[in-house]
N, C-alpha and C positions, 0 to 999 in steps of 0.2 A: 504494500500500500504506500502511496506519495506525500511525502511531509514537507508541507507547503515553508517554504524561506521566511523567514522574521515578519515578514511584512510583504505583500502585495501589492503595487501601485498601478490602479487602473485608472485610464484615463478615456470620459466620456466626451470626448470634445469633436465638436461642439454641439452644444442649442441654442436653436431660432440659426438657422443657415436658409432658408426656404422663402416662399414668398409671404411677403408682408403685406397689409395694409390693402392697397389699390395696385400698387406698384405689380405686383407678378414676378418680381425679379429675382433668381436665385443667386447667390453670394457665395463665391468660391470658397471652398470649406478650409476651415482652418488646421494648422498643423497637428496633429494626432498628439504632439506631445506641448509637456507645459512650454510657454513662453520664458524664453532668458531673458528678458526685459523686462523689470522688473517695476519701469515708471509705470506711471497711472495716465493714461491717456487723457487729452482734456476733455471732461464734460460724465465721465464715466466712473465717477466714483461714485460711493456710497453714502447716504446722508443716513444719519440715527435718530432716530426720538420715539423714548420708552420701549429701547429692544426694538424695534421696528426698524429695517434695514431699506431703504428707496433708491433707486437710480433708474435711470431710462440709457437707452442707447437709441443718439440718431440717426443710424448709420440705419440699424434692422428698425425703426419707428417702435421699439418698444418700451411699456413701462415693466421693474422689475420690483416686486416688491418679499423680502425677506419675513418673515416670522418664525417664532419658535416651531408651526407647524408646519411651513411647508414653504415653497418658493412661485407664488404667482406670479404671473407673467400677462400682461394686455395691451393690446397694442397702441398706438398715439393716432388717433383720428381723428375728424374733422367732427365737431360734436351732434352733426345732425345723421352721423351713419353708428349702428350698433355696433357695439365691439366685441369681439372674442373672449372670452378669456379662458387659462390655463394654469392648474395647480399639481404639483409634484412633489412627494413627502418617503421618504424613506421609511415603511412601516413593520416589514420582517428580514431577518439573515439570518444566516448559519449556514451549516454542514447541509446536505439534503438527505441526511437523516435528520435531523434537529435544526428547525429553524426556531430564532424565538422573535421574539416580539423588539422591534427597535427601542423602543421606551422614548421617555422627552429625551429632547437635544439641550443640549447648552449652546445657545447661538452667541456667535462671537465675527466682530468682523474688522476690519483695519483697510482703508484706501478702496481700491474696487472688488475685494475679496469678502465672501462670507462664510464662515463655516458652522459645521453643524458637529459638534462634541458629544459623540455618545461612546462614552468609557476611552480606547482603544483607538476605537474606531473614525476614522476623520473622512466628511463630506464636504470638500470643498469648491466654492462657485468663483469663478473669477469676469468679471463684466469686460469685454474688450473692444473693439470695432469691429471686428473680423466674425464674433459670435459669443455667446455665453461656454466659457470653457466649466466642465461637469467633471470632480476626479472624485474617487473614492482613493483613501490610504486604508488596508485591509491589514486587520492584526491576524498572528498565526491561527490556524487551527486545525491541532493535533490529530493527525491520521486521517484529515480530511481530502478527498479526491473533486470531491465537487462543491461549491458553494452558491447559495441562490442570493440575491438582494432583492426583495420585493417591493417597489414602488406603486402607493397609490396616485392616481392618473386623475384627475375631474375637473370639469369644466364644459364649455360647449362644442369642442374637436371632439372627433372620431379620432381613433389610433390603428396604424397598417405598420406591421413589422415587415419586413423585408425576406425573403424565403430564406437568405443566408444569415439570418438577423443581424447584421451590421448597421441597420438603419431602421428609424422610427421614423413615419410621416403621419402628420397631424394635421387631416383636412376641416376643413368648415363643412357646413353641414348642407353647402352648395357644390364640394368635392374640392373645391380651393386649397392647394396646400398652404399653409398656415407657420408651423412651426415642421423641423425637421431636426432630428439627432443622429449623426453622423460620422464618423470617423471613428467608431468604435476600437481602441488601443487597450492592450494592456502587456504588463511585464512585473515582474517579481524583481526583488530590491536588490538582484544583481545586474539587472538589463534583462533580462532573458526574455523572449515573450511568450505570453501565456494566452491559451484558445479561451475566447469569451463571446458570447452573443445576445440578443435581446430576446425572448419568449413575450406572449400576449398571452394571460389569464384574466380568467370570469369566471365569480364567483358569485351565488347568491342568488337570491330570486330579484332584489333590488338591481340588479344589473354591475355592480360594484366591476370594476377594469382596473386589473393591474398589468405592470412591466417590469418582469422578472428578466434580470442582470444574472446568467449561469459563467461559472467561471471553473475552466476546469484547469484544477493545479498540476 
């Protein structure tokens, strides 16, 4: 059986690459790994108030707003057309025998970065022009081969994973693509890369949509 390295760094980059707003226009996807640049672009940092994390990007027309549950997203409109919106929250991981329950985050954020502190475990967003960079840092877990990340999904998109799940497309409910995640990477904390992909579950009679993150160590 495979004993996963100290730590696993996967990197979900990017979201919102697709089309925006009116525009239609897709946005060349950003590089699969972190930026070494480390400044804050102008316009695209983070503003606080009461734990409450705000920024927009004008590049993709969207607003981005932080809380301890979860990371909405809605786009910047002209106030006489309805807007989208979209929310994303980290609610189970583990082993795929044993997943547990994410529990509350400790949100914490600095310049255009925000993250989400659960034990070990670091989910971090970085705001940039290019697109919303998505990385999980993944603590060990002993004699495990597979690992799932379950994200709750809600809002008013639909969700299409891609047959090779490397990609999430998030239409309007006109089939409009919307928001798009993308460049699916990951590697373990010597560089090495590791096979990982997106799944689409439903559960429940309420219709409840998640986006299961499988990583195989």
């Amino acid at each position: 059986m495979l004993r996963l390295p100290p730590r696993i760094l996967l990197l979900l980059a990017a979201l919102a690459l697709a089309a925006f707003a009116a525009r239609g226009e897709e946005i060349a996807a950003a590089n699969p790994t972190p930026s070494r640049d480390s400044a804050v672009s102008a316009g695209y940092g983070l503003a606080w108030n009461h734990g409450i994390g705000k920024a927009q990007s004008e590049r993709l027309r969207l607003r981005l707003v932080f809380s301890e549950e979860s990371l909405r997203l809605v786009p910047i409109l002209p106030a006489e057309k309805k807007p989208w919106e979209w929310s994303e929250t980290l609610v189970r991981f583990g082993s795929s025998q044993a997943t547990r329950p994410a529990g509350r985050a400790w949100l914490a954020g600095v310049e255009d970065r925000a993250e989400y502190l659960r034990g070990s475990l670091i989910e971090r967003f970085r705001n940039t022009p290019q697109g919303i960079e998505h990385m999980l840092e993944i603590p060990e877990e002993p004699g495990a081969e597979v690992l799932y990340f379950d994200f709750a999904v809600s809002g008013t998109l639909a969700m299409k994973v891609s047959e090779d799940g490397s990609r999430v497309v998030y239409p309007d409910p006109g089939g409009a693509t919307r928001l798009l995640e993308s460049d699916l990477a990951a590697m373990d904390a010597e560089g090495r890369e590791v096979a990982v992909r997106w799944e689409k579950l439903e559960h429940g009679l309420d219709g409840e949509v998640f986006l299961r993150l499988v990583v195989h160590a």
